[in-house]
C-alpha positions in Angstrom: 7.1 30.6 52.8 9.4 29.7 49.6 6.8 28.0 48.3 3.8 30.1 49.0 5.9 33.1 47.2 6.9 30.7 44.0 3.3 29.5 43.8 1.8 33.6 43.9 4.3 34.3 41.3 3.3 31.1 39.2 -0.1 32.2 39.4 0.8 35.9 38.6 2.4 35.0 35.3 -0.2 32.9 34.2 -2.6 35.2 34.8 -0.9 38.3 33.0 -0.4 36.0 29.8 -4.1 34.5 29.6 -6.1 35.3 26.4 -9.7 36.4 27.6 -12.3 38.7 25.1 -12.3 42.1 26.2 -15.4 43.3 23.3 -18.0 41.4 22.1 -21.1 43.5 20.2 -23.2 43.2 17.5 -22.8 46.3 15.3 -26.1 47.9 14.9 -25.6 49.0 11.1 -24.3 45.8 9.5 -25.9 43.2 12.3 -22.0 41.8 12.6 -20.6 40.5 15.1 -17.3 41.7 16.7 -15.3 39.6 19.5 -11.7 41.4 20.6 -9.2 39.4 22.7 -7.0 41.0 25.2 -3.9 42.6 23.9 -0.6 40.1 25.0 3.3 40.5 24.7 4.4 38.7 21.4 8.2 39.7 22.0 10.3 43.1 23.7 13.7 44.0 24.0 14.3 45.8 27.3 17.5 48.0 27.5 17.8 49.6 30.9 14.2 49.5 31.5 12.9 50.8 28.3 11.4 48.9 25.4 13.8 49.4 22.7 11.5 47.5 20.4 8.1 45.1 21.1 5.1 44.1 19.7 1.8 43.4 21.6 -0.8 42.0 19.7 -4.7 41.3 20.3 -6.7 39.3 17.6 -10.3 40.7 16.5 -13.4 38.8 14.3 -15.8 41.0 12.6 -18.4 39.2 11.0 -16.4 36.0 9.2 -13.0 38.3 8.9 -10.0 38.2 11.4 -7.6 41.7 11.8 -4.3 41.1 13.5 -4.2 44.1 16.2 -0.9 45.1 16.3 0.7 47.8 18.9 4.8 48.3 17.9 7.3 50.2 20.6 10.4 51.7 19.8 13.1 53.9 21.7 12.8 56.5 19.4 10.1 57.7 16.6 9.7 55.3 13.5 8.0 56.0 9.9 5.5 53.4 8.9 4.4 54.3 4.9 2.7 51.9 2.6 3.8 48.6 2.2 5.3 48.7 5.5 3.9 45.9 8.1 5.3 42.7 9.8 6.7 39.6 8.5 5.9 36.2 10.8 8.5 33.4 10.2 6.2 30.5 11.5 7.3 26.8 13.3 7.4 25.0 9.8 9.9 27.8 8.2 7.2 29.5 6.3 6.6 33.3 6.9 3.4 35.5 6.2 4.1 38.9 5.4 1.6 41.3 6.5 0.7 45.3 5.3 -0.4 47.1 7.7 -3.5 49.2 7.2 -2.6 52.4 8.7 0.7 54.8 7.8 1.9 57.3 10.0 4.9 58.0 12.7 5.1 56.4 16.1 4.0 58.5 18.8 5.8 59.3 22.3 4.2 58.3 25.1 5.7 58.7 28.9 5.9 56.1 31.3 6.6 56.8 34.1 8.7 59.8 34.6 12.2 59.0 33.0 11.4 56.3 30.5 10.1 57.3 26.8 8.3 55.1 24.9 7.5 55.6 20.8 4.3 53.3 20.0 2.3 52.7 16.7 -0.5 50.5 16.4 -1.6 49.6 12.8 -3.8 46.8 12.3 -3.6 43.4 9.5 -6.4 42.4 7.9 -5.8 38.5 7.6 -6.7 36.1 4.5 -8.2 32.7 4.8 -4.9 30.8 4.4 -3.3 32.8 6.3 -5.6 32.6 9.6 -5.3 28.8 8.6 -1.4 29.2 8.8 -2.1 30.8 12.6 -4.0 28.8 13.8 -1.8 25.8 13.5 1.7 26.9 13.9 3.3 28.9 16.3 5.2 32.2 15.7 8.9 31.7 16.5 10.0 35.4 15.1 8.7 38.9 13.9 10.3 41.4 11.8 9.0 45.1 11.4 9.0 46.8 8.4 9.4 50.3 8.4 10.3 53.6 5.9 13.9 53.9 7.1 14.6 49.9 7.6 13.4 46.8 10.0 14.0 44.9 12.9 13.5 41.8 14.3 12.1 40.0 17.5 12.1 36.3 18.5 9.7 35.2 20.6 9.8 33.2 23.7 8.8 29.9 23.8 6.0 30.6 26.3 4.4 33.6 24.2 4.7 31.5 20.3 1.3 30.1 20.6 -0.3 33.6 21.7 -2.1 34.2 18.2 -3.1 30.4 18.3 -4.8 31.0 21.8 -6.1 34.0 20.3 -8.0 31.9 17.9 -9.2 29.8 19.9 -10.2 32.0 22.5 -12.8 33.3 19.9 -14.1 30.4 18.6 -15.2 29.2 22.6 -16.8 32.2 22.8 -18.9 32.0 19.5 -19.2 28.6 20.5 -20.9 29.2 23.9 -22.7 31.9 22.4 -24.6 29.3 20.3 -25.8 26.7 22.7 
């Protein structure tokens, strides 16, 4: 019985973490085409069972650029103005620091009946070297930029090659689209 329970939950977590595309059109102004991955956890700090701070993070391709999805959680409501974003310290010590497009303060959204959540999502529009940098080293922390301050996130080993999957996720897909 042990094992059939550790083998469910094996296969649970597994399943919860794994990249798949969730949009794949052709936009029918430009003729470009946009593939979306599913949205995964790239680090959260729970304090008694609220997300004091996280970031999810989804990876989209429109055309020949990538944008960094981004979706940021905080206990309480956070001020995002220009310049503000996310800085990536990647597995080789270099970081990528990252503007956000979008300004604005974090929303509340419920969950559940006791615990608040604040959330902002804001997007990244990513250069050439920097989708480069991605795609061949892991994340191994995050800090958020914000009006009033930052904070920072390390992520667990399990979710630090996410964004790589991401990438590679995408490319399969264009790839099988081609054949």
């Amino acid at each position: 019985m042990k094992k059939v329970l550790l083998i469910m939950l094996a296969a649970i977590s597994l399943q919860a973490s794994a990249q798949k595309i969730v949009k794949y059109e052709c936009d029918k102004f430009t003729k470009c085409r946009s593939i979306e991955t599913s949205y995964v956890t790239m680090y959260k700090k729970v304090i008694l069972m609220s997300t004091e701070h996280g970031i999810n993070m989804a990876l989209r391709k429109y055309g020949d650029d990538y944008i960094l999805l981004t979706d940021i959680k905080n206990i309480s409501p956070v001020r995002y103005v220009e310049g503000n974003g996310i800085i990536l310290l990647l597995d080789d010590d270099s970081t990528i620091k990252l503007t956000g497009n979008y300004t604005g303060i974090s929303t509340k959204s419920e969950i559940g009946s006791a615990v608040n959540a604040y959330n902002f999502s804001t997007s990244f529009n990513l250069t050439n070297d920097e989708v480069e940098a991605l795609k061949s080293h892991k994340i191994l922390s995050i800090r958020t930029t914000y009006a009033a301050g930052s904070f920072d996130g390390d992520v667990k080993k399990n979710n630090q090659q996410n964004v790589q999957k991401m990438f590679e996720v995408i490319s399969d897909k264009e790839n099988n689209q081609v054949k």
